[in-house]
C-alpha atoms as one frame of an Amber mdcrd trajectory, in Angstrom:
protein
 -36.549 -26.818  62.159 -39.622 -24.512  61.995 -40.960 -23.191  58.844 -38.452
 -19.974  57.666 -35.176 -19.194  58.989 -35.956 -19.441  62.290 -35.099 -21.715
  64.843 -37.629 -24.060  66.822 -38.231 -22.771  70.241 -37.725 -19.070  69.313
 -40.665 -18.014  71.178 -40.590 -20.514  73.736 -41.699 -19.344  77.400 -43.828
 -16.009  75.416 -47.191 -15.145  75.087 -48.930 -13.310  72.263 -51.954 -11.834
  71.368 -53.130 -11.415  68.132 -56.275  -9.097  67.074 -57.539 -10.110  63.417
 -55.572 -13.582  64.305 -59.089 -15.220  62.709 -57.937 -15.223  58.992 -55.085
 -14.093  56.564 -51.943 -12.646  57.327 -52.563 -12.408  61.242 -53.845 -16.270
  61.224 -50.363 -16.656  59.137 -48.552 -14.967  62.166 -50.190 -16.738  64.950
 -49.229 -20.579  63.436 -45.705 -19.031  63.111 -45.416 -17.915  67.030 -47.253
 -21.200  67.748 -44.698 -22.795  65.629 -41.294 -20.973  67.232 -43.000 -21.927
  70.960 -45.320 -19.008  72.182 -48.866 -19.698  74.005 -50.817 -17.951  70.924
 -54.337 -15.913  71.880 -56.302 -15.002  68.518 -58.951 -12.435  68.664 -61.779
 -12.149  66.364 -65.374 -11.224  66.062 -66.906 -14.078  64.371 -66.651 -17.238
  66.940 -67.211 -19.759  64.470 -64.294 -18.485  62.757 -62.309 -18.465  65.649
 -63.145 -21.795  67.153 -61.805 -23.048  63.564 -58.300 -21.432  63.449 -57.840
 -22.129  66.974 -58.268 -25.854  66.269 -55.973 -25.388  63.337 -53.465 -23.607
  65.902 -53.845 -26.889  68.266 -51.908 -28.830  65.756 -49.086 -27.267  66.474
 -48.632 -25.893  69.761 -50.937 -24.130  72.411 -53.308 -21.755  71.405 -57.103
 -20.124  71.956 -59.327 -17.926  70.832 -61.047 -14.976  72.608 -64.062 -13.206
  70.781 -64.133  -9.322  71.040 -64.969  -6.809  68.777 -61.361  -4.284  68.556
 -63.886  -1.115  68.726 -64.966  -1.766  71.897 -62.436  -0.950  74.603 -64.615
  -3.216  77.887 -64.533  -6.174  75.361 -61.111  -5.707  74.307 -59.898  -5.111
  78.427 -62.301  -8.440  79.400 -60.192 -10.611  76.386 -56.998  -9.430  77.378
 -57.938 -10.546  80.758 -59.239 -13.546  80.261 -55.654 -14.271  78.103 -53.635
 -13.623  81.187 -55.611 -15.645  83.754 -54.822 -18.696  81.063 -51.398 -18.115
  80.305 -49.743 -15.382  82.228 -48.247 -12.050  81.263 -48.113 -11.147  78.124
 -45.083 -10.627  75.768 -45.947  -9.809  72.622 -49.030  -8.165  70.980 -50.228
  -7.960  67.508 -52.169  -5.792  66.389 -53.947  -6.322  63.045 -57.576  -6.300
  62.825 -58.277  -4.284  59.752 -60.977  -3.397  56.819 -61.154  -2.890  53.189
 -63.112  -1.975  50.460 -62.751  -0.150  46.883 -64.926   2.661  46.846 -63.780
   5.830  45.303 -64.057   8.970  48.030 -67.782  10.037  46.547 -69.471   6.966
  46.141 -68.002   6.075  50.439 -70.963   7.243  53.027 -70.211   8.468  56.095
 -70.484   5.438  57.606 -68.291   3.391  55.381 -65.432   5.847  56.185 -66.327
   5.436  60.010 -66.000   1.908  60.135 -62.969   1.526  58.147 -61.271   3.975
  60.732 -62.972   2.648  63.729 -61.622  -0.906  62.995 -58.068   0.310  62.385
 -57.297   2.994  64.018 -59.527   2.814  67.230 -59.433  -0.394  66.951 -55.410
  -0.928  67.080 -55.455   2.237  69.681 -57.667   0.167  71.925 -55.674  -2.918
  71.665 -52.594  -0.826  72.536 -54.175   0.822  75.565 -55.863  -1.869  77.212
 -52.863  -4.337  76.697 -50.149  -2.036  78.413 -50.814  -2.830  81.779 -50.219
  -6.680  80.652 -47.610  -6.034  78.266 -45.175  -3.426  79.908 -41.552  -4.788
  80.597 -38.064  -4.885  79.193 -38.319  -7.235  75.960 -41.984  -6.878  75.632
 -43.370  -5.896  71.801 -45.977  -4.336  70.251 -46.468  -5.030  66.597 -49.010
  -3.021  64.268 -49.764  -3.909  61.084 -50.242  -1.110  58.420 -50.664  -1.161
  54.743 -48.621   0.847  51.862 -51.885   2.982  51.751 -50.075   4.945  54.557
 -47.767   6.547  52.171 -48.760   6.056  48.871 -52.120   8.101  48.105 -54.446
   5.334  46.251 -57.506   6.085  43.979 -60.322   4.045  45.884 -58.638   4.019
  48.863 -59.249   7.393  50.720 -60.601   5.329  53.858 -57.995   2.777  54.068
 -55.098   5.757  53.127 -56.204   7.807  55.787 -56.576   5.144  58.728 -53.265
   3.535  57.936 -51.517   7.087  58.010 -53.150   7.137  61.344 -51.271   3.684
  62.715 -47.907   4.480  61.316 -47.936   7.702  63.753 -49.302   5.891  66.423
 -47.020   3.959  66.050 -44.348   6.278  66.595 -46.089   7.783  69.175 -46.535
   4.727  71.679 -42.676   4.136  71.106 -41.396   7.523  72.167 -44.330   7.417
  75.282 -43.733   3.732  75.934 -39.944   3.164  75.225 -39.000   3.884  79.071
 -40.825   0.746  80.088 -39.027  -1.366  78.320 -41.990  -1.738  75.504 -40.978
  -1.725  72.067 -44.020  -0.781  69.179 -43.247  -1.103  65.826 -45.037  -1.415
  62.531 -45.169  -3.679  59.715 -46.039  -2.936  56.137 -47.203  -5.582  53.888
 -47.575  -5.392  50.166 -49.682  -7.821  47.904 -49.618 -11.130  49.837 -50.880
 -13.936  48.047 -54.405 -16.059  49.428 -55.412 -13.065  51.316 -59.282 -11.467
  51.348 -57.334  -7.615  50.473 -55.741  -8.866  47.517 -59.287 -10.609  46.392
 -60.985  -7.513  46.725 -58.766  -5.083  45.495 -57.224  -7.529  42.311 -60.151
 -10.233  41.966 -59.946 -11.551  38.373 -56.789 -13.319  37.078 -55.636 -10.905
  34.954 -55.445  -8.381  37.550 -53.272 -10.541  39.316 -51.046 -10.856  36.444
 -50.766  -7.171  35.819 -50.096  -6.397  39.617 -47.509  -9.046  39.939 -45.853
  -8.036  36.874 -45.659  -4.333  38.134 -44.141  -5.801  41.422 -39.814  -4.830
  40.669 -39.935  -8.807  42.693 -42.607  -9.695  39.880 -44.598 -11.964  42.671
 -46.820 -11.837  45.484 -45.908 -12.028  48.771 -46.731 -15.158  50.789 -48.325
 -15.281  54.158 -44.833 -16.383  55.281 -42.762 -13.266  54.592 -44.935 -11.520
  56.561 -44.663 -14.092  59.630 -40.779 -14.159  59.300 -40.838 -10.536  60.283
 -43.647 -10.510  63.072 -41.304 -13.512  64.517 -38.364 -11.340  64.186 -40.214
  -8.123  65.678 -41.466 -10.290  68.117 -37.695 -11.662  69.242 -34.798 -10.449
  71.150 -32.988  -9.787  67.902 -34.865  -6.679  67.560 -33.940  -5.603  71.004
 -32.844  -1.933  69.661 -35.846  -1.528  67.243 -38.289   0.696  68.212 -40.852
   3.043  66.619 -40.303   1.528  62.996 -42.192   1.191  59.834 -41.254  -1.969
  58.475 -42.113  -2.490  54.851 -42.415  -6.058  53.263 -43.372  -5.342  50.066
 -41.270  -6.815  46.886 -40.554  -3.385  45.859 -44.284  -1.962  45.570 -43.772
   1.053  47.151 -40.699   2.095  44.885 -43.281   2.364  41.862 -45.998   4.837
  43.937 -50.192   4.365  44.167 -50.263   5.635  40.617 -48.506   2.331  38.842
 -50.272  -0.123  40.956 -53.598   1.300  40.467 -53.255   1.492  36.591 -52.157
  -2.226  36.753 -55.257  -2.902  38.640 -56.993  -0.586  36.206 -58.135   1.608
  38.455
């Protein structure tokens, strides 16, 4: 039996590709496909990096890594490319390069904003685009992944609020536009997941921890797992009729609004 509630073999016969797929919840996501079955492509910037969580991939199934930076649409067309001529169509796509930092609105340049928005909403635009032509067919799915910045304003998070808005309705866009050939493009919403480099930055002392996981109405983290459990379930046909959704996987976070987390965080 694989790790979770799903079966071995779940993915069997698929192929996925996975922007961000270097580190945190996206490397989480690609050992769970490579787990349930699926020829696993990870996408990343930083090759070392890569070449690393592909060999941890190895272990378990078949996997590589292509290097391509998400903001740059011939890079991101050449890695796509280079996926299919090693594996074949592609199935599923993941979408989840992303970046982060606290900075309140006024102390952000111009540039800090940029990139922030470049990464994930060009970035996850450009990954949609250029892997339609691979990806379109009954059962095929597209899978963003967005942030509870999206809906919940955040103090220090103008950037990060305002490119995550942008996914959710691209989202929703690409599933109305993209529904009639049989591609399905939904989103999913993590909250604070455990071991991750967002929850460092944004809660890096121990006590901040504390006070954010107490806040939580689950009073935990997330684990790298939940998140998985979903992408696999996104990614299979028992989501067949699930389109243009906003799935949140949160413990409850976004019942308690920006405000409470950010005074837990003592922002």
């Amino acid at each position: 039996m694989a790790d979770g509630v799903f079966r071995d073999g779940l993915l069997a016969g698929k192929v996925a590709f996975i922007s961000g797929g270097s580190s945190g919840i996206n490397l989480g996501i690609a050992e769970s496909f490579v787990k349930a079955g699926a020829k696993v492509a990870i996408n990343g910037r930083n090759v070392e990096k890569l070449e690393a969580a592909v060999k941890g991939l190895q272990a378990h199934g078949t996997a590589m890594g292509v290097a391509a930076d998400v903001r740059d649409y011939a890079a991101v067309e050449k890695a796509l490319q280079t996926v299919r001529e090693a594996y074949g169509e592609l199935d599923v796509v993941v979408c989840g390069a992303a970046g982060n930092f606290p900075a309140p609105a006024l102390g952000m340049s111009s540039n800090g904003f940029k990139a922030v928005m470049d990464i994930d909403v060009l970035g996850t635009f450009n990954i949609s685009r250029a892997a339609f032509e691979h990806l379109r067919k009954p059962g095929a799915s597209l899978i963003n992944i967005s942030a509870p910045q999206a809906y919940l304003p955040m103090a220090m998070q103008a950037h990060v609020c305002a490119a995550k808005a942008g996914v959710d309705m691209l989202t929703r866009v690409l599933a109305i536009e993209w529904g009639g050939s049989g591609v399905r493009v939904n989103a999913i919403t993590p909250g604070p997941i455990d071991d991750t480099e967002g929850m460092r930055r944004l809660a890096p002392s121990d006590e901040g921890r504390d006070k954010l996981a107490q806040a939580l109405p689950l009073q935990r983290f997330g684990k790298k797992q939940d998140i998985a459990q979903l992408a696999l379930f996104l990614a299979s046909e028992g989501s067949s009729y699930i389109t243009g959704s906003i799935m949140v996987c949160d413990g409850g976070q976004s019942l308690l609004g920006g405000g409470a987390l950010m005074a837990a965080l003592g922002m």
